[in-house]
C-alpha positions in Angstrom: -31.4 80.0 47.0 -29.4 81.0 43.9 -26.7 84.1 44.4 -25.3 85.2 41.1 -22.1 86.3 42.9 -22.1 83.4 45.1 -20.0 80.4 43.5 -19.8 77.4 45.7 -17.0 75.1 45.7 -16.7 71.4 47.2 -15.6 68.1 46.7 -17.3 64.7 45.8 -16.1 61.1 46.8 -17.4 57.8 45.8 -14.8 56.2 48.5 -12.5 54.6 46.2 -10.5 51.6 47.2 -9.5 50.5 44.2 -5.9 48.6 44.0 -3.1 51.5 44.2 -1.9 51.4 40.4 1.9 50.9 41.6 1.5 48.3 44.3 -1.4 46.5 43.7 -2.4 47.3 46.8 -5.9 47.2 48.1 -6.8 50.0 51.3 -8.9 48.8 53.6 -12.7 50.1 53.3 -12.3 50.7 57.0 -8.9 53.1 57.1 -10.8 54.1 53.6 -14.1 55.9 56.0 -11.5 57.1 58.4 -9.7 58.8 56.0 -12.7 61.1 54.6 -13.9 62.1 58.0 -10.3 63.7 58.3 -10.3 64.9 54.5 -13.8 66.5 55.6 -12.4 68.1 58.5 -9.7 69.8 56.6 -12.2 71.0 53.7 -14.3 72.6 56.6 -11.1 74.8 57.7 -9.9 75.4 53.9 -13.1 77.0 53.7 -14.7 74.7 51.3 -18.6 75.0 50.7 -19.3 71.3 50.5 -18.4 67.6 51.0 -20.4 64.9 49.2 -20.1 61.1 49.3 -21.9 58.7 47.2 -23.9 55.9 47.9 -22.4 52.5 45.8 -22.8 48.5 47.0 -19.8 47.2 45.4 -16.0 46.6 46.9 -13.9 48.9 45.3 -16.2 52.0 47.1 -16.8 52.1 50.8 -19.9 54.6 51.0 -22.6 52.6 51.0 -23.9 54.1 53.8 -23.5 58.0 53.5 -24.9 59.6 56.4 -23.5 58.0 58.3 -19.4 59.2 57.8 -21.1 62.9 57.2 -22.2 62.2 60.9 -19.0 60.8 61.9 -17.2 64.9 60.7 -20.4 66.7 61.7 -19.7 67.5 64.9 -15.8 67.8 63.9 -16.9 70.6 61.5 -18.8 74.3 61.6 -19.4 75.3 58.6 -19.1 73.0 55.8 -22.5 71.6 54.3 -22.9 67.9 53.9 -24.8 66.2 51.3 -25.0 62.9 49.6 -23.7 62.5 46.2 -26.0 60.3 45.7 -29.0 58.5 47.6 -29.7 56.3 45.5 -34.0 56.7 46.4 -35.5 53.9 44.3 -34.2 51.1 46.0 -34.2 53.3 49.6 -37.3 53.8 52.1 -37.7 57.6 52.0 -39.2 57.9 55.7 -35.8 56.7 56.6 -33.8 58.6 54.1 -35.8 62.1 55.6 -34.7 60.4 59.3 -31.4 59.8 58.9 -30.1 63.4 57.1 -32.7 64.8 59.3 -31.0 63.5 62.3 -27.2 64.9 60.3 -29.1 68.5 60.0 -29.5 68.5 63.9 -26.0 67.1 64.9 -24.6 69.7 62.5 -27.3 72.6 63.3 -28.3 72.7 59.7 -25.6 71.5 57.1 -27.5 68.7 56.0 -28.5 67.8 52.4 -29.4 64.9 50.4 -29.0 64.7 46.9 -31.3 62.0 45.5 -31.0 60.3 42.2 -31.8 56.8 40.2 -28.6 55.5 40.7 -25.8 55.0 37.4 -25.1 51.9 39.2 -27.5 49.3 39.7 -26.1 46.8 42.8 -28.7 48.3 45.1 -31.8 46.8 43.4 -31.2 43.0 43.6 -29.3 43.3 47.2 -32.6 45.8 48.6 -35.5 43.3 46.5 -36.1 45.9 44.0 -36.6 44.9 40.6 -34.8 46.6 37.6 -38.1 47.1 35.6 -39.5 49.4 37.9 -36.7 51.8 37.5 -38.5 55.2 36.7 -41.7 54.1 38.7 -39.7 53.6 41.8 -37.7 57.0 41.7 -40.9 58.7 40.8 -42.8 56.9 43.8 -39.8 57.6 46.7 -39.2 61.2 45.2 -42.9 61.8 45.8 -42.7 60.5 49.4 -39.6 62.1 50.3 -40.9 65.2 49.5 -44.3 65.0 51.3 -42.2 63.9 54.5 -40.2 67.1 54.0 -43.4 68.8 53.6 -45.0 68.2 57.0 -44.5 66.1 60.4 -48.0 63.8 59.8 -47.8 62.1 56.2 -50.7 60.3 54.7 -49.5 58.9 51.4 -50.0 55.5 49.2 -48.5 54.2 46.6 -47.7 50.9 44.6 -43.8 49.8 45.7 -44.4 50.3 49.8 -46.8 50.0 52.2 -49.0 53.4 52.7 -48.6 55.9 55.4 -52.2 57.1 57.1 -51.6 60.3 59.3 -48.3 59.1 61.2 -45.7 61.2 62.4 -41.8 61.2 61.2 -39.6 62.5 63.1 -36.8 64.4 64.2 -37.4 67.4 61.9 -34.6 68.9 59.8 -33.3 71.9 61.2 -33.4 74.1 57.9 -36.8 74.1 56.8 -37.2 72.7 54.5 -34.1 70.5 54.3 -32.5 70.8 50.8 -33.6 67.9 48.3 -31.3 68.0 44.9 -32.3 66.1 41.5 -29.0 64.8 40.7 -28.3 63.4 36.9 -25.9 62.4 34.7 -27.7 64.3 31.4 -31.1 62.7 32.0 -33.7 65.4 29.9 -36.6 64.1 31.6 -34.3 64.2 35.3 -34.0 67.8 34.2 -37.6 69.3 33.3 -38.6 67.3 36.3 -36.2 69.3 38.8 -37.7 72.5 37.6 -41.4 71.4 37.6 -40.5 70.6 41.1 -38.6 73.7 41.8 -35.6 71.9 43.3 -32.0 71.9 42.7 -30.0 70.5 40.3 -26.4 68.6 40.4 -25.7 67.6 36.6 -22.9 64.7 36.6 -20.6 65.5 33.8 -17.5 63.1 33.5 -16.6 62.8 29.3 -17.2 64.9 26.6 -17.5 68.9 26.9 -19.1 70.8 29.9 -20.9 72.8 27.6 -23.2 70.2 25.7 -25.1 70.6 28.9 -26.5 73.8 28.3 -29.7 72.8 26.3 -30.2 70.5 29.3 -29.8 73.7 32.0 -32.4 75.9 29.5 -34.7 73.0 29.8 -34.6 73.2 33.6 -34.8 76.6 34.1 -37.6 77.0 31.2 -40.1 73.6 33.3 -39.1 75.6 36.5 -40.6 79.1 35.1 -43.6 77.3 33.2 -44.3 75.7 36.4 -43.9 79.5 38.3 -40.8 79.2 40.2 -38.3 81.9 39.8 -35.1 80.3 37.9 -32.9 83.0 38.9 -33.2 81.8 42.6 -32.7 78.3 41.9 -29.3 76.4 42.1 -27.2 74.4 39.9 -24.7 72.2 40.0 -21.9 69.9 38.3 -19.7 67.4 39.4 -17.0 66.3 37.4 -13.8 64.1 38.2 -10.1 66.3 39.1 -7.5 66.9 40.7 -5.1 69.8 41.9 -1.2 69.8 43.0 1.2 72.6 42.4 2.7 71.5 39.2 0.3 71.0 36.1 2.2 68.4 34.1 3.3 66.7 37.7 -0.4 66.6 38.5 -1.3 64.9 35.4 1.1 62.8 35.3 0.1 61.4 38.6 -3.6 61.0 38.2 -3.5 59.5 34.9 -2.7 55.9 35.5 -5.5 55.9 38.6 -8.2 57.0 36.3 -7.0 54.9 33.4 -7.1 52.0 35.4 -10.9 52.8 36.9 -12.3 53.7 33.6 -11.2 50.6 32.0 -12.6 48.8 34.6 -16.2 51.0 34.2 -15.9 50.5 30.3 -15.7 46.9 30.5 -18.6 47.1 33.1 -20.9 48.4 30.9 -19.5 48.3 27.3 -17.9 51.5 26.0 -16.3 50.8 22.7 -12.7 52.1 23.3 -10.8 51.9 25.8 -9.3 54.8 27.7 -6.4 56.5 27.0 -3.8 59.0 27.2 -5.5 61.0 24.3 -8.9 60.5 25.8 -7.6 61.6 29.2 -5.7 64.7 27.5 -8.6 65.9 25.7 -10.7 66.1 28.9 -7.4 67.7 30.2 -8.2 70.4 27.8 -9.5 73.3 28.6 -13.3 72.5 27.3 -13.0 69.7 28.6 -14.3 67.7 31.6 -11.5 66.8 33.5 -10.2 69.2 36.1 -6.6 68.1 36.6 -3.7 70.9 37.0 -2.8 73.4 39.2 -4.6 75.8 41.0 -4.9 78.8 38.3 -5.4 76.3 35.6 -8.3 74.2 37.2 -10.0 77.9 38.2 -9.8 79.3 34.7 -11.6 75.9 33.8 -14.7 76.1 36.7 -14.6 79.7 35.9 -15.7 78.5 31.9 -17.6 76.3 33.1 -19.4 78.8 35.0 -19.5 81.1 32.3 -21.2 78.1 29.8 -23.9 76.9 31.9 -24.2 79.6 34.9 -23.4 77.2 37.5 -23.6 78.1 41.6 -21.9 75.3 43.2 -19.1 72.9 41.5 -17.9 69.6 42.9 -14.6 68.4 42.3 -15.0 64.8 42.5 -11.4 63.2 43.7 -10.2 60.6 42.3 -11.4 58.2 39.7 -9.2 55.4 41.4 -7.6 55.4 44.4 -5.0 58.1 45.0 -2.5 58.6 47.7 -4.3 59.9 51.2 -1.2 62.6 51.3 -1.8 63.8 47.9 -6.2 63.9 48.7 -5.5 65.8 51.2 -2.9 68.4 49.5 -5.3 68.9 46.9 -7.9 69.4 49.4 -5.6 72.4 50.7 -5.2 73.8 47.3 -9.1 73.7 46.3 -9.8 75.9 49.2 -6.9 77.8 49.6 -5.9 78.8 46.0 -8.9 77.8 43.7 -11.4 78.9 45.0 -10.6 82.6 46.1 -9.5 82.9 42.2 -12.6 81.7 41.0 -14.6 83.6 44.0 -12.5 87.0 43.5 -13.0 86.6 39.6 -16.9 86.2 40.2 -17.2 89.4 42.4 -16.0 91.7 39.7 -18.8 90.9 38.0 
């Protein structure tokens, strides 16, 4: 539920192991997992709100299998909630999405969440038998399931991309009933009207441009939310954007530029952006409308506290890295997230 003086703060991870920029080397995927369970643990006693990890099937990201490193710090934490960032639903079974965050809600008495979405990278289909021309069908299909698994312990449910479900039982239950489901998008319209129809959360993925060219997109949700009589004012929203914090601002920049550079290029050529990335591109998002949190602690909180302002935001995710970046540094700017950015944003909030 939504809490217009409540402001949560976390952090997003897609894994990266992406060749260090100076050596050329390559961390292993393994010390890659090992090192977010201990960058979770620290978040938890910074007092961060949230820890996300995406799903990807590719080598140069290790979380391919979520849940199960949010398991790994679950126990290691007490308050922190942990979510995906995404579950990539269309090319997933549902039943066992709802078991396996189910089974994360009860080892961490009710931190679990799972933030579903179609995917903005498409390895999962061919390697899970799914076919790329059922893209919307499929996500609208395994949204519907999850949902009605949430709903209650016996499902009875049919559909046309898995085999139907007469009156049998999932199980465990989620501690939190129900246990949170978020709509996540990367500026999808139709992602957003159908969030608020549903009356479910919403995690907007903004990585270029300006924050605040999502604002139609956040009146569209909240307007499909009231049309279909849920109050907007109690539901939440979120963004996730790429940054980074250290105690200098031109040191910090200066150190996450080449990273990024290096991973955007590789994502451009990937799927065919015109120009390549750049210093002026990555100064731009520097700026402060832009999308790229990078700085010091004061400077990144006057940005999430615009950002708030612009779109009315309730929970922002600082996603680390864009390529790899030096464990030490992760987990400094881990530190400074929870103990210097977000009691500035949270102190600024409370004033009103």
């Amino acid at each position: 539920m939504s809490d217009s003086t409540v402001m949560e703060i976390g952090i997003s991870t897609f894994l990266e192991t992406t060749p260090d920029v100076t050596t050329g080397k390559i961390m292993s995927q393994a010390e890659r997992l090992r090192n977010a369970v201990e960058e979770i643990v620290l978040a938890d006693q910074v007092g961060l709100d949230v820890y996300g990890i995406g799903e990807h099937h590719r080598p140069d990201y290790a979380g391919s299998a979520p849940v199960v490193v949010l398991a790994a710090a679950a126990s290691m934490t007490k308050h922190i909630r942990l979510t995906s960032a995404v579950t990539v639903l269309s090319s997933d079974d549902p039943v066992r999405v709802y078991q396996a965050f189910a089974t994360l809600d009860g080892i961490s008495n009710g931190r679990a969440e799972i933030m579903a979405g179609r995917g903005s990278f498409i390895e999962s289909f061919p390697l899970f038998g799914y076919s790329l021309d059922d893209y919307n069908e499929l996500f609208d299909e395994k949204l519907e399931l999850l949902l009605a698994v949430r709903e209650s312990e016996k499902v009875s449910w049919r559909g046309g991309h898995r085999p139907a479900i007469d009156n049998l039982g999932v199980y465990p239950r989620a501690v939190q009933n129900p246990l949170p489901v978020w709509i996540a998008t990367g500026g999808n319209p139709e992602s957003a009207v159908r969030a608020g129809m549903l009356g479910l959360p919403v995690a907007f993925a903004i990585i270029g441009g300006m924050p605040e060219r999502f604002a139609p997109l956040v009146d569209l949700y909240k307007s499909a939310a009231a049309k279909a009589g849920h109050d907007p004012a109690k539901l939440s929203i979120a963004t996730h954007s790429h940054g980074f914090v250290g105690d200098s601002n031109e040191a910090t920049a200066e150190m996450f530029y080449a990273p990024t550079q290096a991973q955007m290029n590789v994502l451009g050529r990937e799927r065919g952006w015109g120009q390549p990335y750049d210093r002026a591109a990555y100064d731009a998002a520097r700026s402060l409308r832009g999308a790229l949190y990078v700085g010091d602690p004061e400077y990144v909180a006057e940005k999430i506290l615009l950002l708030r302002k612009n779109l009315g935001i309730t929970r922002f995710f600082m996603h680390l890295g864009a390529g790899t970046m030096p464990h030490r540094e992760v987990l400094r700017a881990i530190e400074l997230l929870g103990t210097r950015v977000a009691p500035i944003v949270r102190k600024e909030i409370a004033r009103g």
